[in-house]
C-alpha positions as CSV (number, residue, x, y, z in Angstrom):
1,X,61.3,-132.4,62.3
2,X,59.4,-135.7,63.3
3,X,61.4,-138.8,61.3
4,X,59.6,-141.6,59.7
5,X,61.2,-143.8,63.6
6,X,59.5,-140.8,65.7
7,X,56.4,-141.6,64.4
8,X,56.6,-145.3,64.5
9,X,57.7,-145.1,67.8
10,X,55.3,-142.7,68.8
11,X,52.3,-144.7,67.3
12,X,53.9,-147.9,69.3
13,X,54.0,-146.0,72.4
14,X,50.2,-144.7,71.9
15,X,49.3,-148.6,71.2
16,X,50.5,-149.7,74.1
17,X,49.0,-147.1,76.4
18,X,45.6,-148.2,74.6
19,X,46.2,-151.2,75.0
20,X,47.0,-150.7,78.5
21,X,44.0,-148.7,79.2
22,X,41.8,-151.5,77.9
23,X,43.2,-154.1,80.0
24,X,42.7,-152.0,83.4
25,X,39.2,-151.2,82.2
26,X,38.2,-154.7,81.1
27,X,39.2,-156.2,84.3
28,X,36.4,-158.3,85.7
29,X,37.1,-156.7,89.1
30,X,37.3,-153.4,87.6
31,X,33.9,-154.4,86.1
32,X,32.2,-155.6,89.0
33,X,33.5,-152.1,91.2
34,X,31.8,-150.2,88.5
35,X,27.9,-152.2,88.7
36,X,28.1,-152.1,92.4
37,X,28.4,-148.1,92.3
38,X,25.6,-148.0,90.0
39,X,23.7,-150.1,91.8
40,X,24.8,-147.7,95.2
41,X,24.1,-144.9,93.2
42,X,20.2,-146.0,91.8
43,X,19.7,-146.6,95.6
44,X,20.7,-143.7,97.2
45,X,18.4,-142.0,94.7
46,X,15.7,-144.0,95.6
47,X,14.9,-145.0,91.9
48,X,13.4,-148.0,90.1
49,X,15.2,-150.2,87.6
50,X,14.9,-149.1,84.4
51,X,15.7,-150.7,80.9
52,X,15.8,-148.2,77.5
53,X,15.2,-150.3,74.6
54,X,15.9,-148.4,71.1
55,X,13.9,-150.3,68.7
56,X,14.0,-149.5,64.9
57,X,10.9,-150.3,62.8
58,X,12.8,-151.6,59.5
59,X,15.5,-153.5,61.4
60,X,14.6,-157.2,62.1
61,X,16.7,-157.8,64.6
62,X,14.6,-155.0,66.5
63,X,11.6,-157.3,65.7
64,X,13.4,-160.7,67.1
65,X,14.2,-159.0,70.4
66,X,10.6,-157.2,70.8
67,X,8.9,-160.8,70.5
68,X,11.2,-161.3,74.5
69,X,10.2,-157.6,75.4
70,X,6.9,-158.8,77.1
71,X,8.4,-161.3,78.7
72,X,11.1,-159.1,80.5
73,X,8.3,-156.8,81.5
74,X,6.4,-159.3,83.5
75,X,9.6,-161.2,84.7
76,X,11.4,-158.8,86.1
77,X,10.3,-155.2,88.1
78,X,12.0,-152.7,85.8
79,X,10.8,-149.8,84.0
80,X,10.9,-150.8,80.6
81,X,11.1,-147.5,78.3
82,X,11.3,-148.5,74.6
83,X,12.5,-146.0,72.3
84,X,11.2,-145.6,68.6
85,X,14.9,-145.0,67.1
86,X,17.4,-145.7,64.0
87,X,21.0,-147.1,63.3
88,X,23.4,-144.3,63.2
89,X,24.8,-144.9,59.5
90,X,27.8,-143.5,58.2
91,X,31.3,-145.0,59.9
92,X,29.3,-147.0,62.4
93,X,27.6,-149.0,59.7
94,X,30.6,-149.5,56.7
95,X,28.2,-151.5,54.5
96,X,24.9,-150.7,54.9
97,X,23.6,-152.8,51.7
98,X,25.3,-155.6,52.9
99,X,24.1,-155.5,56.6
100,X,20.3,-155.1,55.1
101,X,20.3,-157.8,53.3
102,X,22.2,-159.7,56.1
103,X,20.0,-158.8,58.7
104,X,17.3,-160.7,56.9
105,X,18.7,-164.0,55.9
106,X,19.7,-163.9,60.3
107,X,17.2,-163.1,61.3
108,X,15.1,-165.5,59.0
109,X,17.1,-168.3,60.8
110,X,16.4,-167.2,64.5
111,X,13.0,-166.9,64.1
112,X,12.5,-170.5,62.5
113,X,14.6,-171.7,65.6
114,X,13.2,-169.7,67.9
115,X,9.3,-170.6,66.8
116,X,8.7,-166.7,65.8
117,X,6.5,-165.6,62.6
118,X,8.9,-163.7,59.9
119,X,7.5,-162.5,57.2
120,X,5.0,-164.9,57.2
121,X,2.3,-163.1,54.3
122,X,4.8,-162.1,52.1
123,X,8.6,-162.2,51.1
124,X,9.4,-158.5,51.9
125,X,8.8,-156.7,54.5
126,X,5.6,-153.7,53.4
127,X,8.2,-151.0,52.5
128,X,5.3,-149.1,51.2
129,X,3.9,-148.9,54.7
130,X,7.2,-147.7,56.6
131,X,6.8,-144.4,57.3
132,X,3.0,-144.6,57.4
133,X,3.5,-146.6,60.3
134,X,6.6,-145.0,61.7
135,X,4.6,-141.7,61.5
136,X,1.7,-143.1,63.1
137,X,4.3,-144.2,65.9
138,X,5.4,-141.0,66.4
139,X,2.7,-138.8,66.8
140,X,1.6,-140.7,70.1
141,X,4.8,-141.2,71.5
142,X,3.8,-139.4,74.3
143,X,0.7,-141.8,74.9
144,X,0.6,-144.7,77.4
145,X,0.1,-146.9,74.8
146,X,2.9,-146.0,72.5
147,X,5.2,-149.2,73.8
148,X,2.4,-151.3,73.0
149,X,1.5,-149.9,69.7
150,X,5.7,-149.9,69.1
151,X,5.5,-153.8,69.7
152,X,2.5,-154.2,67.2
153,X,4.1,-152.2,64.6
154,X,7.2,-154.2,64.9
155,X,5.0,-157.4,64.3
156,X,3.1,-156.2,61.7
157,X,5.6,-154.8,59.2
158,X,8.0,-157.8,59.9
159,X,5.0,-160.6,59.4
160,X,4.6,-158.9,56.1
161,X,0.9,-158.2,57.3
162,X,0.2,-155.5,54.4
163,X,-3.9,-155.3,55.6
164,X,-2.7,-154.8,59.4
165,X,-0.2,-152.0,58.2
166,X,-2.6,-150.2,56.3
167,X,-5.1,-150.5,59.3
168,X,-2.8,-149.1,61.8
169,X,-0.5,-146.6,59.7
170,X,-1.5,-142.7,60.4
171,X,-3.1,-141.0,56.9
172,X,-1.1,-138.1,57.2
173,X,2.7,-138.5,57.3
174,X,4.4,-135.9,59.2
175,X,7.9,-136.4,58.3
176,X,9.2,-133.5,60.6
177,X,7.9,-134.8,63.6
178,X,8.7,-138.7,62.6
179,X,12.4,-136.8,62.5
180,X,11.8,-135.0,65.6
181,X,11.4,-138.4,67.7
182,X,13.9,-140.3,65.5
183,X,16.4,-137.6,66.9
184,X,15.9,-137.3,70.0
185,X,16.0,-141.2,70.5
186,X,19.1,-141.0,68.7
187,X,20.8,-138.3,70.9
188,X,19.7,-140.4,74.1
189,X,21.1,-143.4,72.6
190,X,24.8,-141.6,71.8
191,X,24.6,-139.9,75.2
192,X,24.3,-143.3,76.5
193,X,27.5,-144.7,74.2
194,X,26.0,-146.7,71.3
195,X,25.1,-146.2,67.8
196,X,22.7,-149.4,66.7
197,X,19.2,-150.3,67.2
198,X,17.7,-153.7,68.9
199,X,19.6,-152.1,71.9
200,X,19.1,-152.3,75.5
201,X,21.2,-150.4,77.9
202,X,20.9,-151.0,81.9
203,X,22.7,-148.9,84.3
204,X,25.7,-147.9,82.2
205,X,26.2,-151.1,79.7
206,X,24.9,-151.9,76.5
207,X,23.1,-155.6,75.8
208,X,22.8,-156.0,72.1
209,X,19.2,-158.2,70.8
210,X,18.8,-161.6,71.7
211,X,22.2,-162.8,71.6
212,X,22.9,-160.4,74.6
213,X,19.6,-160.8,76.5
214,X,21.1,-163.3,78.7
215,X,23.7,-160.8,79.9
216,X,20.9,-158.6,81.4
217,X,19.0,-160.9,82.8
218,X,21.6,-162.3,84.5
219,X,22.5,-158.9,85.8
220,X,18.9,-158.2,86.7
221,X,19.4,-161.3,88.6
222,X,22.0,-160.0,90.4
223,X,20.5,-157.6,91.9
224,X,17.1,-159.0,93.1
225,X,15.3,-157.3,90.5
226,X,13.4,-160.9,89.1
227,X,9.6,-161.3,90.1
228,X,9.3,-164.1,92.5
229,X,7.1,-167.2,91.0
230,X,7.0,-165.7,87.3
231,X,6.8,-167.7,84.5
232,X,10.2,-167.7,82.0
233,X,9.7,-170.3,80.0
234,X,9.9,-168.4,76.9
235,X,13.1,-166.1,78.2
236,X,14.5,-169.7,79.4
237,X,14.0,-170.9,76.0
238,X,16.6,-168.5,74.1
239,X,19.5,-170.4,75.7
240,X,18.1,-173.6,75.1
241,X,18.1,-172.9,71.1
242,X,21.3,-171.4,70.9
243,X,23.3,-174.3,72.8
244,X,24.0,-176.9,70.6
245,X,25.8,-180.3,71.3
246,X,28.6,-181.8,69.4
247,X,29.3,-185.5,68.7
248,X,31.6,-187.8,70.2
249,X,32.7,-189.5,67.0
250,X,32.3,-188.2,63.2
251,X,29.0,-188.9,62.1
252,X,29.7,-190.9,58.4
253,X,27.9,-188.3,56.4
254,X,30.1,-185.7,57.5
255,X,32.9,-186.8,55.2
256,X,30.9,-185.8,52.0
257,X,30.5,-182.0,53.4
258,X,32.5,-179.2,52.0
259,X,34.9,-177.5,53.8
260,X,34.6,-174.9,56.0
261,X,36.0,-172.0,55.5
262,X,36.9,-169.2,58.2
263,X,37.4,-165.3,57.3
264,X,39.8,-164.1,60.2
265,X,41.7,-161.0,61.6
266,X,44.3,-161.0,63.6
267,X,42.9,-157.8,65.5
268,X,39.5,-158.9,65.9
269,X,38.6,-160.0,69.8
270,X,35.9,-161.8,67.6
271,X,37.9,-164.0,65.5
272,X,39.7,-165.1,68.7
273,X,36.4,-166.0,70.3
274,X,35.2,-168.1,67.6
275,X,38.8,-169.9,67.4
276,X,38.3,-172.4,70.0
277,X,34.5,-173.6,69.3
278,X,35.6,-173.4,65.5
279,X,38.8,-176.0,66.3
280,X,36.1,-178.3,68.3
281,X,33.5,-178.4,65.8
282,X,35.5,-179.2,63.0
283,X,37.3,-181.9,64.7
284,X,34.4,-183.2,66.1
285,X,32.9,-183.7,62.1
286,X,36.0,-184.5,61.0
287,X,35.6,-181.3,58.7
288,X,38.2,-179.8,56.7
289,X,38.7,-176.5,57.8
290,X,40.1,-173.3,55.7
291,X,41.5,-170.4,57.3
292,X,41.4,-167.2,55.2
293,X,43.2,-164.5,56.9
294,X,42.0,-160.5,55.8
295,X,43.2,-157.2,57.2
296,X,41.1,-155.3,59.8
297,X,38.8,-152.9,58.9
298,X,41.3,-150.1,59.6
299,X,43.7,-151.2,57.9
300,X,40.9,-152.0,54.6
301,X,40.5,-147.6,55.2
302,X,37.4,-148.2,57.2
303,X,37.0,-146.0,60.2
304,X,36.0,-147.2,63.7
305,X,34.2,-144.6,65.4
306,X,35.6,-145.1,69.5
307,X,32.2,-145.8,70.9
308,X,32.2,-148.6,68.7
309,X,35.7,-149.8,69.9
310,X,34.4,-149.5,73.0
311,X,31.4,-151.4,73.1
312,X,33.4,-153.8,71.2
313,X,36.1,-153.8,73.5
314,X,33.1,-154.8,76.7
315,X,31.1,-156.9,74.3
316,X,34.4,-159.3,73.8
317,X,34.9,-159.9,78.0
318,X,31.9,-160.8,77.9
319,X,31.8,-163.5,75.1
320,X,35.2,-164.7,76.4
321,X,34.0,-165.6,79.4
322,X,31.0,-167.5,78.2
323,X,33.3,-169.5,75.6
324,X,36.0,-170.3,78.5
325,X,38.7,-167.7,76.3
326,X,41.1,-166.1,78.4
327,X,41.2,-162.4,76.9
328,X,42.0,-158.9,78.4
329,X,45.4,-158.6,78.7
330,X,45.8,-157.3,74.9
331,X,48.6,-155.7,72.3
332,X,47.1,-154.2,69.6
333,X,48.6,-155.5,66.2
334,X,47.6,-153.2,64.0
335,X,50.3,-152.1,61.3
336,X,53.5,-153.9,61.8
337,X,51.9,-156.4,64.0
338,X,49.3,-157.5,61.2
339,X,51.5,-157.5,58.7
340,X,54.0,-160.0,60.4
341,X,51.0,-161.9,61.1
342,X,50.0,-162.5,57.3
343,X,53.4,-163.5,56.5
344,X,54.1,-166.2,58.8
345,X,50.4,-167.3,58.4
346,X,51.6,-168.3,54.4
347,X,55.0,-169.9,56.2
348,X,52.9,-171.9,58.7
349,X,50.5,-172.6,55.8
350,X,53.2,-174.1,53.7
351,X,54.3,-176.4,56.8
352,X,50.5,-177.1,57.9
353,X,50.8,-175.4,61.1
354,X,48.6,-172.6,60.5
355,X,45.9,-173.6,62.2
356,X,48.5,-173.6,65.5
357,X,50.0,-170.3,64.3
358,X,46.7,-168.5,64.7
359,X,45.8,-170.1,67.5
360,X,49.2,-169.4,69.3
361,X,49.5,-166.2,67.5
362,X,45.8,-164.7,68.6
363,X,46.2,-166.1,72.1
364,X,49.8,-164.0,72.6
365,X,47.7,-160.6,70.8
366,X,44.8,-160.9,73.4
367,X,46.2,-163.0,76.2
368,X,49.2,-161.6,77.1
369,X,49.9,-158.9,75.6
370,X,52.9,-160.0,73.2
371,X,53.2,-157.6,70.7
372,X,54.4,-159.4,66.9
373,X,55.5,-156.1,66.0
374,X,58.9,-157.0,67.6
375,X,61.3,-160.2,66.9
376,X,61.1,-161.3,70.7
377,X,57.4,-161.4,70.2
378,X,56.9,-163.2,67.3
379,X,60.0,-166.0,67.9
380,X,57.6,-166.8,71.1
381,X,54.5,-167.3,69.2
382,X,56.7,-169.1,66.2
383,X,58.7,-171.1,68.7
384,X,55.2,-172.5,70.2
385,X,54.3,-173.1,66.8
386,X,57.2,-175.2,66.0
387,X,58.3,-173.2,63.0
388,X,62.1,-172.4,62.5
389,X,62.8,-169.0,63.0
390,X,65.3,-168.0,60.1
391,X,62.5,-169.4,58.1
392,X,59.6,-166.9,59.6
393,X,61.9,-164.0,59.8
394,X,62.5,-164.4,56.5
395,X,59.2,-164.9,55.5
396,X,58.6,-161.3,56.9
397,X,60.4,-159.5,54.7
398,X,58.7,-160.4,51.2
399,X,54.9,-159.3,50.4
400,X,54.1,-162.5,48.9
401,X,51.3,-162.7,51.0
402,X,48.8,-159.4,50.2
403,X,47.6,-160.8,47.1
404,X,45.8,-163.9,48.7
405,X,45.0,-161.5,51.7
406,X,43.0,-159.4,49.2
407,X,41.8,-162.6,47.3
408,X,40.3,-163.6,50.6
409,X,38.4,-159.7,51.2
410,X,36.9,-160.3,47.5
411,X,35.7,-163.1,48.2
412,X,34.2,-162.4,51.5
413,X,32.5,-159.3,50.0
414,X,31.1,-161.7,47.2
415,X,29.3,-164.1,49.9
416,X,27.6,-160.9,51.3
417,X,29.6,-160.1,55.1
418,X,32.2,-157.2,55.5
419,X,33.4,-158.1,58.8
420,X,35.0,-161.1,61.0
421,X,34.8,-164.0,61.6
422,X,32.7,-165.2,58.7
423,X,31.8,-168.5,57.8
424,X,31.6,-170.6,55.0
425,X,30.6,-174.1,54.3
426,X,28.6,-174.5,50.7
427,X,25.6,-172.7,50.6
428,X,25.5,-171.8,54.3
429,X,27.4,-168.2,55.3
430,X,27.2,-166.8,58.5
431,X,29.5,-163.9,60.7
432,X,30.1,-163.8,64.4
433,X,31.2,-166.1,66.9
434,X,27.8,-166.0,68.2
435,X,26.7,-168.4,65.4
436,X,28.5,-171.7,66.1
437,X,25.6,-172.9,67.1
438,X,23.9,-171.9,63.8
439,X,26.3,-173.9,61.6
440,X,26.0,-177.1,64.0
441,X,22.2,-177.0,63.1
442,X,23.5,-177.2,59.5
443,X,26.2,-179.5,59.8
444,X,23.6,-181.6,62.2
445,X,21.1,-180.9,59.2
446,X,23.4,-182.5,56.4
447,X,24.0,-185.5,58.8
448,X,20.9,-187.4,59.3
449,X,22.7,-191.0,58.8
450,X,21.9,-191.8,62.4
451,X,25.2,-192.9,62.8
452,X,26.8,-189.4,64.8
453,X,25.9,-190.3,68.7
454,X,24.9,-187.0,70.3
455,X,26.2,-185.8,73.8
């Protein structure tokens, strides 16, 4: 009969051969071995580049990334094959309502940055024209111009052009064959590995909207696929607008802005990310800054299906890299490990050291691989710290600290986001450590003294 230590030391063992796995796989080398044999392989087949792009009418981040799709077509010499597709739901999408409504208010923001029309006739989308058009869509999927129609569609319901939908949409809505197409794109898109839409997969990896355009062309780059002498303004722009400077000194005005406050988990490659522009923005405002620890989705009962873990998993070397975070060698903490985490965090709180407790703490769970399940692996991240260690092991052995945890998931919910890292300062409220630049603009925004020199 299994005891209650087999099993913890059977789910330890299992972590660390995850753990493990993902730290072989995420390798840059390994990485960069597996895109020269697909790059061999498309070769010896004698076969062009081609880019699948799963596009989903009602989403709008499907709409931000099909304004760029023209653009990709004529700078590069791929086969662009767009997809008329859907979300899967269920696990891979734990709060459906919440991401809807999400999706808008984002995508609102990148299209007034970006210089795109958003729902520009109206304040809703035409919901009354979805499957009208979706079913027009389908039924010449098979046509040459379906990618063009796809694009139009896209522009049309997301403009809030009610006059253009109803010109366009097909009179007779064939809901069996609408699900037909929506299938089959969605069985190509999980035989490929991924569940969402505003998708784009090149040779066995996965480049999510905007925010991962610059991934794939950068790869395309790589191997020679760019048109010589084309114009890529527009493409070039994307990075321009989401780079965004900091200042040298406070700006005055900054003093009078709320604080900011930061939703984080100890397990999310995310929430690490973010850590280090977070820290630099905040000191370069002179901001206050709140850290609101909550559990992992796992550990909230939420299931992660292991596609989504996967793509995760790439997703994160990937943003590490770009944000200078060293990140690969990893120790899951779920369980024990997160546990420990929140109660030291309420220590280091008490001595104002949790800002360096996270940061030390998140570095040894992604870094190098210390796992705060164990004493020896917390007293390292506690001695960097500076905290005395009778102090944080006694700190571990009360719960005093899962009421504020689920405080801080309550109040998360309340602002609209599910997952981590969000952010709060006032009114603004964004998630992922792909929108620093985002709250800049609206720190920048509530600034205008003149007095914060720009570099």
């Amino acid at each position: 009969m299994e005891t209650e230590f087999d099993v913890g030391r059977r789910v330890s063992i299992e972590q660390k051969s995850r753990s493990l796995f993902l730290s072989v796989w995420l390798d840059r080398r390994a990485i960069n071995v597996r895109r020269t044999l697909q790059e061999k392989k498309r070769q010896l087949r004698g076969k062009r580049h081609q880019v699948d792009v799963f596009l989903q009418l009602d989403d709008p981040w499907s709409y931000i990334l099909s304004c760029f799709l023209p653009d990709l077509q004529r700078c590069y010499d791929i086969d662009l094959v767009l997809h008329l597709s859907e979300a899967l739901g269920d696990d891979y999408q734990p709060a459906p309502e919440m991401l809807s409504e999400y999706a808008i208010n984002d995508s609102r923001r990148l299209a007034e940055e970006l210089g795109l029309p958003f729902l520009d006739k109206g304040q809703l989308p035409p919901t009354e024209h979805r499957l009208a058009l979706s079913a027009s869509l389908a039924a010449g999927v098979d046509t040459e111009s379906f990618s063009e129609q796809l694009l139009k569609a896209l522009a049309v319901y997301w403009r809030g052009d009610t006059k253009a939908a109803a010109a366009i949409s097909s009179e007779n809505v064939d809901l069996l064959q609408l699900r037909t197409v929506i299938n089959a794109s969605q069985d190509k898109l999980q035989s490929l590995g991924h569940y969402n839409s505003a998708m784009l997969h090149y040779a066995g990896e996965w480049y999510w909207g905007i925010d991962r355009l610059q991934y794939l062309l950068q790869r395309l780059d790589d191997v020679v696929a760019a048109v010589a002498n084309a114009e890529r303004t527009r493409l070039n722009s994307i990075r321009q607008v989401m780079r965004a400077s900091l200042p040298i000194r406070p700006p005055a005005a900054a003093k009078d802005l709320p604080p900011l406050e930061l939703f984080y988990s100890p397990r999310s490659p995310y929430s690490y990310i973010a850590l280090k522009r977070i820290f630099a923005i905040v000191d370069a405002f002179g901001l206050q800054l709140q850290i609101r620890p909550v559990l992992p989705m796992v550990m909230r009962g939420l299931q992660v299906p292991r596609d989504k873990l996967r793509y995760i998993a790439f997703d994160a070397v990937r943003e590490a890299h770009r944000c200078d975070v060293s990140f690969g060698n990893a120790s899951d903490p779920v369980g024990a490990g997160v546990e420990r985490f929140m109660a030291v965090f309420n220590y280091a709180r008490l001595e104002r050291r949790e800002r360096d407790f996270v940061l030390h703490a998140s570095v040894a769970i992604w870094s190098e691989a210390i796992d705060l399940a164990t004493d020896s692996g917390m007293r390292k991240v506690t001695g960097r710290t500076g905290l005395f260690w009778p102090d944080a092991k006694a700190a571990m052995d009360n719960d005093d600290w899962r009421e504020g945890v689920d405080a801080n998931r309550e109040a998360m919910a309340e602002l609209g986001c599910w997952g981590v890292p969000t952010l709060r300062m006032g009114d603004f409220v964004t998630w992922g450590q792909d929108r620093d630049w985002l709250l800049v603009r609206y720190i920048e925004e509530h600034c205008q003294s003149g007095d914060g020199i720009l570099v």
